[in-house]
C-alpha positions as CSV (number, residue, x, y, z in Angstrom):
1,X,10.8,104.9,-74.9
2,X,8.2,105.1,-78.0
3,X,6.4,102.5,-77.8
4,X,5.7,101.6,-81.9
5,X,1.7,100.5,-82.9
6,X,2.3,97.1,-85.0
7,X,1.3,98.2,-88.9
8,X,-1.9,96.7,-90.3
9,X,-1.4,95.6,-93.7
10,X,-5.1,94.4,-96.0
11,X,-3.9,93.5,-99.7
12,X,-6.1,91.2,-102.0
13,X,-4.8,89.2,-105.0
14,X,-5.4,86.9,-107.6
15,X,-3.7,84.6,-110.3
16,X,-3.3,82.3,-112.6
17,X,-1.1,79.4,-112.4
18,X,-1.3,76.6,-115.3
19,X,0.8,73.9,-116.7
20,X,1.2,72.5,-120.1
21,X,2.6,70.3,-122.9
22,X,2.9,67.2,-120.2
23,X,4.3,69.9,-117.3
24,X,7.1,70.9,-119.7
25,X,6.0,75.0,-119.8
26,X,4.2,76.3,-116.7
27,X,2.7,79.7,-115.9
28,X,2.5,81.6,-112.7
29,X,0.7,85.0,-112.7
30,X,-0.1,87.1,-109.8
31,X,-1.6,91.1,-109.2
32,X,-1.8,92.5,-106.1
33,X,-2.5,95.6,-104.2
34,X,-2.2,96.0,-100.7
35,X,-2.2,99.2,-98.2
36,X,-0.4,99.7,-95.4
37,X,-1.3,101.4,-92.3
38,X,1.6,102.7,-89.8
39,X,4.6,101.9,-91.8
40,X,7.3,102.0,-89.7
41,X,10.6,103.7,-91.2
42,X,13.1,105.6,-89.9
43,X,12.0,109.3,-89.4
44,X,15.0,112.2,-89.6
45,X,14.9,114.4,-86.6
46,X,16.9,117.8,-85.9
47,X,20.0,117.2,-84.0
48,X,18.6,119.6,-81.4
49,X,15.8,116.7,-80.9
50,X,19.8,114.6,-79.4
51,X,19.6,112.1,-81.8
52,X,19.5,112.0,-85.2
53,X,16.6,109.9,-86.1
54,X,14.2,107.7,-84.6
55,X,12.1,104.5,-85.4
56,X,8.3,105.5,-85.8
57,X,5.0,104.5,-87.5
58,X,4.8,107.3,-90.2
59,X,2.3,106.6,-92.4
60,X,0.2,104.8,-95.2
61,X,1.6,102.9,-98.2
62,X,-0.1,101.2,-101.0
63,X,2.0,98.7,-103.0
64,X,0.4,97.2,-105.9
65,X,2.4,95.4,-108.9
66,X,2.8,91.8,-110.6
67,X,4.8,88.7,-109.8
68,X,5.7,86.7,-112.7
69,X,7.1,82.3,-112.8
70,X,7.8,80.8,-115.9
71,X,9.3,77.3,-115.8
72,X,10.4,75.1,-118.5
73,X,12.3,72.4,-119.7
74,X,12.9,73.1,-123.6
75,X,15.1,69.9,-124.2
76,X,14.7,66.6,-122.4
77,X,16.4,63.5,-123.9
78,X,17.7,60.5,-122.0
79,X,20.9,61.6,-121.6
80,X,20.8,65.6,-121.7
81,X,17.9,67.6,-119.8
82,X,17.8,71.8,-120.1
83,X,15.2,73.2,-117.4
84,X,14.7,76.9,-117.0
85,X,13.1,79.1,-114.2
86,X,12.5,82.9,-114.9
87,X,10.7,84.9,-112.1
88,X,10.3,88.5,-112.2
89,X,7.9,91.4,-110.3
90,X,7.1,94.6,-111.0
91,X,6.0,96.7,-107.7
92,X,4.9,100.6,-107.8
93,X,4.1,101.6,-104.3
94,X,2.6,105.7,-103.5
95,X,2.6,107.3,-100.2
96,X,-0.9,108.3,-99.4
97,X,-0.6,109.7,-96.2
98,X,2.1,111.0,-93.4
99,X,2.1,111.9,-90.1
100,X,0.6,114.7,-88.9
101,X,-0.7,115.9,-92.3
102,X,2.5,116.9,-93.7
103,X,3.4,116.0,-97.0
104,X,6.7,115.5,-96.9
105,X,9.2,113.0,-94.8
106,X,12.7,113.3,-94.8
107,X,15.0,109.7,-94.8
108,X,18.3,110.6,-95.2
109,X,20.4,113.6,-95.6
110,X,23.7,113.5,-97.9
111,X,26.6,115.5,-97.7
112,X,25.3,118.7,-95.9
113,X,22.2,119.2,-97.3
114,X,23.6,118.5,-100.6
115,X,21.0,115.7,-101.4
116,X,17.8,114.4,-99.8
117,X,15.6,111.3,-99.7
118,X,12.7,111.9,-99.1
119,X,8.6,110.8,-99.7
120,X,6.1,112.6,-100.8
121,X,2.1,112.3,-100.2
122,X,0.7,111.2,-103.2
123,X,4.7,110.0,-104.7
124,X,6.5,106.6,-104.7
125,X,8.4,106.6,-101.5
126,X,12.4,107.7,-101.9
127,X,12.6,110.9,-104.1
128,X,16.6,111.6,-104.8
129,X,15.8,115.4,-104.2
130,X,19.1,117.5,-105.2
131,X,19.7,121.4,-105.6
132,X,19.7,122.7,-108.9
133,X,21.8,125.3,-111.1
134,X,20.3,128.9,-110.4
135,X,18.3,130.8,-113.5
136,X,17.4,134.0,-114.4
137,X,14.1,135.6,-114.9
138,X,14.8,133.9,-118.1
139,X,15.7,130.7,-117.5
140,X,19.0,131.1,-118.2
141,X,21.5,128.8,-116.0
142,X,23.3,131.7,-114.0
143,X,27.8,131.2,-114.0
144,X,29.7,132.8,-111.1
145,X,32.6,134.8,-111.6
146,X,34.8,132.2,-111.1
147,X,33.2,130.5,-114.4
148,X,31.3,128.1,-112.6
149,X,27.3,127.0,-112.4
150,X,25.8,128.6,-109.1
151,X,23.9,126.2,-107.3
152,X,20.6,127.3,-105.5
153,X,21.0,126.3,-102.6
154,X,17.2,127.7,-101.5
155,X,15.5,124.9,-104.2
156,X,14.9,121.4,-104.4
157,X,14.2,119.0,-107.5
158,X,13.9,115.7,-108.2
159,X,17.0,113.5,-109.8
160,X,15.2,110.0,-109.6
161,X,13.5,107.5,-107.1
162,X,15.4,104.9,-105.6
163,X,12.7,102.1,-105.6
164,X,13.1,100.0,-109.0
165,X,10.5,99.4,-111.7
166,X,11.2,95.5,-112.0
167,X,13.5,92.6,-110.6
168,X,14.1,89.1,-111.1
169,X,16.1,86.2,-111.8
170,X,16.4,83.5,-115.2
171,X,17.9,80.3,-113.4
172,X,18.9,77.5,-116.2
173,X,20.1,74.0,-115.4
174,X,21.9,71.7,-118.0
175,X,22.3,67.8,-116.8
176,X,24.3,65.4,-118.8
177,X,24.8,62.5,-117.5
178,X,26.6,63.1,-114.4
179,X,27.7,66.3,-115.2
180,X,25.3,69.3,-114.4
181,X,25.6,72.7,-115.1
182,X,23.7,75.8,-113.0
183,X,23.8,79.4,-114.8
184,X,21.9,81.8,-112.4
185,X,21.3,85.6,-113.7
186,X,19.8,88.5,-111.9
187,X,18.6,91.6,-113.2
188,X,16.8,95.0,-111.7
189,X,15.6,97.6,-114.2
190,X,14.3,101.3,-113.1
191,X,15.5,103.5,-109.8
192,X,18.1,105.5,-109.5
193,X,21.5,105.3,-107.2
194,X,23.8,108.3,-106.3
195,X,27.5,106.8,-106.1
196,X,29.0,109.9,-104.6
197,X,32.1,107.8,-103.6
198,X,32.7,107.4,-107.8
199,X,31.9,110.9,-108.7
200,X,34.5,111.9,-105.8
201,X,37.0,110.1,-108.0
202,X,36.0,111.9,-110.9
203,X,36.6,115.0,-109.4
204,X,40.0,114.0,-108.4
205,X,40.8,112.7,-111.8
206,X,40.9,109.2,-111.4
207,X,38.3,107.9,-113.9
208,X,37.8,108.0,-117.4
209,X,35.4,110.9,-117.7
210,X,37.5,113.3,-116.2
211,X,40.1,113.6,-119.2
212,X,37.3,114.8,-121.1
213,X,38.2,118.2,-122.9
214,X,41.8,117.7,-121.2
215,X,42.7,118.7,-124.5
216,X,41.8,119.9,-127.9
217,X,41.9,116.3,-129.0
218,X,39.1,115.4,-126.3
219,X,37.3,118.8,-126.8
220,X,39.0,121.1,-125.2
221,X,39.0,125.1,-125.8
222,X,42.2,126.9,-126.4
223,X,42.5,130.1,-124.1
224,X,45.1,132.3,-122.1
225,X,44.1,134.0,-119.0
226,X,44.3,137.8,-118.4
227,X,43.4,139.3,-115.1
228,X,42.0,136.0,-114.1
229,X,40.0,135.5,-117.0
230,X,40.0,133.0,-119.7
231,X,39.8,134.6,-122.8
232,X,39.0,132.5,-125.7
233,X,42.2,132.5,-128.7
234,X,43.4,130.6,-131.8
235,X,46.8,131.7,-131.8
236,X,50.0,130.2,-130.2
237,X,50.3,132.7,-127.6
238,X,48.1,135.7,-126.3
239,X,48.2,139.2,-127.4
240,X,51.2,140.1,-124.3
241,X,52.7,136.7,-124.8
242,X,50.6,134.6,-122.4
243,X,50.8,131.0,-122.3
244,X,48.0,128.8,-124.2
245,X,46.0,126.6,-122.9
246,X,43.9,123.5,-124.4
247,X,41.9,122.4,-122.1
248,X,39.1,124.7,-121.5
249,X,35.7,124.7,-120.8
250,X,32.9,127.3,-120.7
251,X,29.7,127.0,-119.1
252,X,26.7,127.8,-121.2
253,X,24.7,130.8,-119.4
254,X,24.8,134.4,-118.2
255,X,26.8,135.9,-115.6
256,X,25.6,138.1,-112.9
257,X,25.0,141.4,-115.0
258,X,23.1,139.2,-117.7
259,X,25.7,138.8,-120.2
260,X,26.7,135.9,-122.0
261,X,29.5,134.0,-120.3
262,X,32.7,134.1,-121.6
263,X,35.2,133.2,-119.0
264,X,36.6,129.9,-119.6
265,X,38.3,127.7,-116.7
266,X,40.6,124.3,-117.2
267,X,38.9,120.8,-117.2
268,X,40.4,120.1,-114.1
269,X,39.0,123.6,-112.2
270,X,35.7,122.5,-113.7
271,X,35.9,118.7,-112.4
272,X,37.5,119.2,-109.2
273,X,35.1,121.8,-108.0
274,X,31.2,120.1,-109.9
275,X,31.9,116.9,-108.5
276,X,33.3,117.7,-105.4
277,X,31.9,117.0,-101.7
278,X,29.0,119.0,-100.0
279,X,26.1,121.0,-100.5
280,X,26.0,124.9,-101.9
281,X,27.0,126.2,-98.6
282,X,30.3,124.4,-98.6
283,X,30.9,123.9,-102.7
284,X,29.9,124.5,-106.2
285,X,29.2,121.0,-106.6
286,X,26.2,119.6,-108.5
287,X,24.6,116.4,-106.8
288,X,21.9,116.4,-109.9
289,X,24.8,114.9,-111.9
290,X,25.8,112.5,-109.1
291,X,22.2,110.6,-109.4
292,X,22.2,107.2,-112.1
293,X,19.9,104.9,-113.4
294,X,20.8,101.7,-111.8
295,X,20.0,99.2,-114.1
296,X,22.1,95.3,-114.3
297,X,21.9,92.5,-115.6
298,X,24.2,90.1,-113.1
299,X,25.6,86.6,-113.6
300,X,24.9,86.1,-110.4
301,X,26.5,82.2,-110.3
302,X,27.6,79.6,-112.3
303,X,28.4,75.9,-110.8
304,X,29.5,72.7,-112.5
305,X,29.6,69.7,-110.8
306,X,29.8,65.6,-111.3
307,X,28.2,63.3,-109.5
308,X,30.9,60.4,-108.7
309,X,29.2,56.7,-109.7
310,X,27.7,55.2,-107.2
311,X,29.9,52.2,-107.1
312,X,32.3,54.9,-105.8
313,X,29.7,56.4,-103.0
314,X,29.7,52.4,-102.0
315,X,32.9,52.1,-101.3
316,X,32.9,55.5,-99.3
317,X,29.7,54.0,-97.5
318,X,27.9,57.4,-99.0
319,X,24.6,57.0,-100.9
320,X,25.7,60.1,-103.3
321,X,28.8,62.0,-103.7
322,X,28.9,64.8,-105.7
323,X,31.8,67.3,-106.6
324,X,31.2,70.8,-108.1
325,X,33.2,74.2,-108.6
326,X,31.6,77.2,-108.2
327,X,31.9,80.9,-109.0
328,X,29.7,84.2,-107.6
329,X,29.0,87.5,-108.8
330,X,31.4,87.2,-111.8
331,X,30.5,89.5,-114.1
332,X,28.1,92.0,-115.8
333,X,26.0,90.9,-119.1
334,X,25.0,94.9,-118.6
335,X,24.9,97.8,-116.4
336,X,24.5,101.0,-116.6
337,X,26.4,102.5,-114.3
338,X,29.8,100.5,-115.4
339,X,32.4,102.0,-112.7
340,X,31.8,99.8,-110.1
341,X,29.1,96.8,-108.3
342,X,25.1,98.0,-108.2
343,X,25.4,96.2,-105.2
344,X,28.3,98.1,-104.0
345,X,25.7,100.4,-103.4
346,X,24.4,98.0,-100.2
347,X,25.7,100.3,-97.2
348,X,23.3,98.2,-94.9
349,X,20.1,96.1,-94.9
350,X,17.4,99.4,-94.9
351,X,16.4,100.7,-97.9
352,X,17.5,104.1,-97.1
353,X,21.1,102.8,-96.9
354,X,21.4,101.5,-100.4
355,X,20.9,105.0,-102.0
356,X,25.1,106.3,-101.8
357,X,27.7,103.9,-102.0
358,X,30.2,106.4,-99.8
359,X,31.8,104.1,-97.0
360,X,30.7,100.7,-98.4
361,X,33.5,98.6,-99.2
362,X,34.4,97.0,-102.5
363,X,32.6,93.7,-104.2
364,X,33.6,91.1,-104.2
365,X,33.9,87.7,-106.6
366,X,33.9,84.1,-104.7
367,X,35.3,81.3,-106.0
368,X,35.2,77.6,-104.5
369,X,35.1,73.5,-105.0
370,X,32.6,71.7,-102.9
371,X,32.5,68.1,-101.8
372,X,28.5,66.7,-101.0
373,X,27.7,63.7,-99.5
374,X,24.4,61.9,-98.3
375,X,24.9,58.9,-96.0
C-alpha cells in the first residue's frame, strides 16, 4: 500500500474588515496566496498498471485570490427590517510543479480518448483538452469524403478550464412583524463544463438545436444526391429526376485533393455523427463543441415563515413557535448553459467528477412546510 506524505500548505494574508453608519454597512476584504506542497489528487494510471488510477501526492499548487463580505441593512423601521449579506471570492490557482519533472498530469479520460483533463506546469489545474478538426498546410479545416470534418486524432487543444473565475452568494432577509421572508441566490461565473449527456441528445434530435437547417426555413440547403453526392440545386427536381432535398449542410473546407468542398449531407447525417459518442478512432465527433461556459445565477431558496404569538407558544408550553414554507433550487435568474442544472454536472464530491454530466441523474426542486419550536 502507498503510503501518502501529508501536504504542507504556507499561505499569508491580510484584510480589511470595518463597519459603518452605526453597524448598518460592513466591509470584509481579504487577499491571499498560499502554496501547496504534495497535493494529493487522483493520478490516471495505464490499465496495464491493474487499476485505473491511484491516490498520490503529485505536486505543487499555488492558490492566490480575494474573498469578499458585504453586510447591510438598507431599511430598518419598527415594524419592517431588510438585511443583506453578499459574499463572493475570486481564486486563480497555477501548477508549478509535478512529479517527476513532467509537465503534464492526466485526471480523467472521456469517452475513449475523446477528451482529457488534465494540468499543466505553469497552467491552472483542469485543462478541458479535446482533439481538433484536421488542416492543411494551409490551415484549411480538412472534410472527408463522406462531407464531414476529420478530426485529428494525433493533437490536442485546449476547450476551457474547469476551475471558475468567481463564486458567491447575495442572502436578503425581509422581517415584518412576524412574518419574515429569506431570498438566498447563488452565482459562479468563469470555467467551463462538457455536458456530453446533452450533446448526446442533440445528436439524437431531441433538443432544440438540432432542427437547425432542418429546412430551408431554418437554413437549410436545397440538394439531390448523385452517386452519393450531394450536389447543390435550385430547381424542383435534379437533372435525372432525383428527389430534392432541404435540409443540407456543407462544411466549410477542402477535401483530401485540396479542392473546395462541395458535397453536402442532411442535418440529421451532420448531427448524428458531430455530436455523437467517442473519440476519432471510434467517430467523427467533435468534443471541442461539447465544452461550455458554465456560468448561473441560482435562486438557490426562498422561505416565508410566521412566528405564532407567544400567547399561543404559552399555551403549547413552547417559548417560540414558528411556521414557514420553503422552496430549493427553483429556478434560474441566468445561465448559460440553459438545457439542464449546472449542478447536474456534480457526478461526485471530487473535482474531477464535476467536469461531464454523463450518468448523473436529474435535479431536482424541494419543496416543504416546517414546524419550529424552542421549549
Amino acid at each position: 500500500m502507498r503510503k501518502l506524505n501529508r501536504n504542507e500548505k504556507k499561505e499569508y494574508e491580510f484584510g480589511l474588515e470595518t463597519r459603518l453608519l452605526n453597524n448598518r454597512l460592513g466591509f470584509d476584504i481579504t487577499y491571499y496566496n498560499g502554496l501547496i506542497q504534495d497535493q494529493i489528487l487522483d493520478y490516471t494510471l495505464p490499465i496495464s498498471m491493474g487499476s485505473s488510477s491511484i491516490v498520490a501526492n503529485v505536486g505543487t499548487l499555488r492558490n492566490k485570490g480575494w474573498e469578499f463580505a458585504i453586510t447591510g441593512t438598507p431599511i430598518q423601521h419598527e415594524n419592517f427590517k431588510w438585511n443583506t449579506v453578499l459574499n463572493f471570492s475570486m481564486n486563480k490557482n497555477i501548477v508549478e510543479e509535478l512529479p517527476g519533472g513532467v509537465s503534464e498530469l492526466l485526471h480523467k479520460d472521456y469517452d475513449g480518448a475523446a477528451a482529457q483533463l488534465v494540468s499543466k506546469v505553469g497552467q491552472p489545474m483542469g485543462d478541458i483538452m479535446v482533439h481538433p478538426v484536421a488542416t492543411d498546410a494551409n490551415g484549411n479545416k480538412i472534410v472527408q469524403d463522406n462531407g464531414l470534418y476529420q478530426v485529428d486524432a494525433n493533437s490536442w487543444i485546449k476547450a476551457g478550464n474547469a476551475m471558475p473565475k468567481a463564486v458567491g452568494g447575495l442572502t436578503n432577509t425581509f422581517t415584518y412583524k412576524n412574518f419574515t421572508l429569506d431570498a438566498l441566490l447563488d452565482f459562479r461565473w468563469g470555467g467551463h463544463v462538457m455536458p456530453t449527456g446533452i450533446n448526446w441528445m442533440i445528436s439524437r434530435g431531441l433538443l432544440e438545436e438540432s432542427l437547425n437547417n432542418m429546412d430551408t426555413e431554418h437554413g437549410g440547403l436545397s440538394y439531390y444526391i448523385a452517386n452519393g453526392k450531394g450536389i447543390a440545386t435550385t430547381g424542383s427536381t435534379g437533372p435525372n429526376g432525383e428527389t430534392v432535398y432541404h435540409d443540407g449542410m456543407l462544411m466549410s473546407g477542402v477535401k483530401a485533393d485540396g479542392s473546395q468542398n462541395d458535397n453536402i449531407i442532411s442535418q440529421a447525417v451532420y448531427y448524428n455523427n458531430t455530436y455523437n459518442w467517442g473519440g476519432p478512432q471510434y467517430s467523427n465527433s467533435r468534443y471541442e463543441l461539447y465544452v461550455q461556459k458554465n456560468n448561473y445565477i441560482k435562486m438557490r431558496e426562498l422561505s416565508i415563515a410566521y412566528r405564532l404569538p407567544k400567547s399561543v407558544a404559552q399555551k403549547l408550553r413552547a417559548k417560540n413557535l414558528q411556521i414557514s414554507a420553503f422552496g430549493r433550487n427553483l429556478f434560474f435568474i441566468y445561465r448559460s448553459i440553459k438545457d439542464l442544472d449546472p449542478e447536474q454536472m456534480t457526478g461526485g464530491s471530487n473535482w474531477v467528477d464535476q467536469v461531464s454530466n454523463a450518468g448523473t441523474s436529474p435535479a431536482t426542486r424541494t419543496y416543504g412546510l416546517m414546524l419550529r419550536a424552542s421549549f
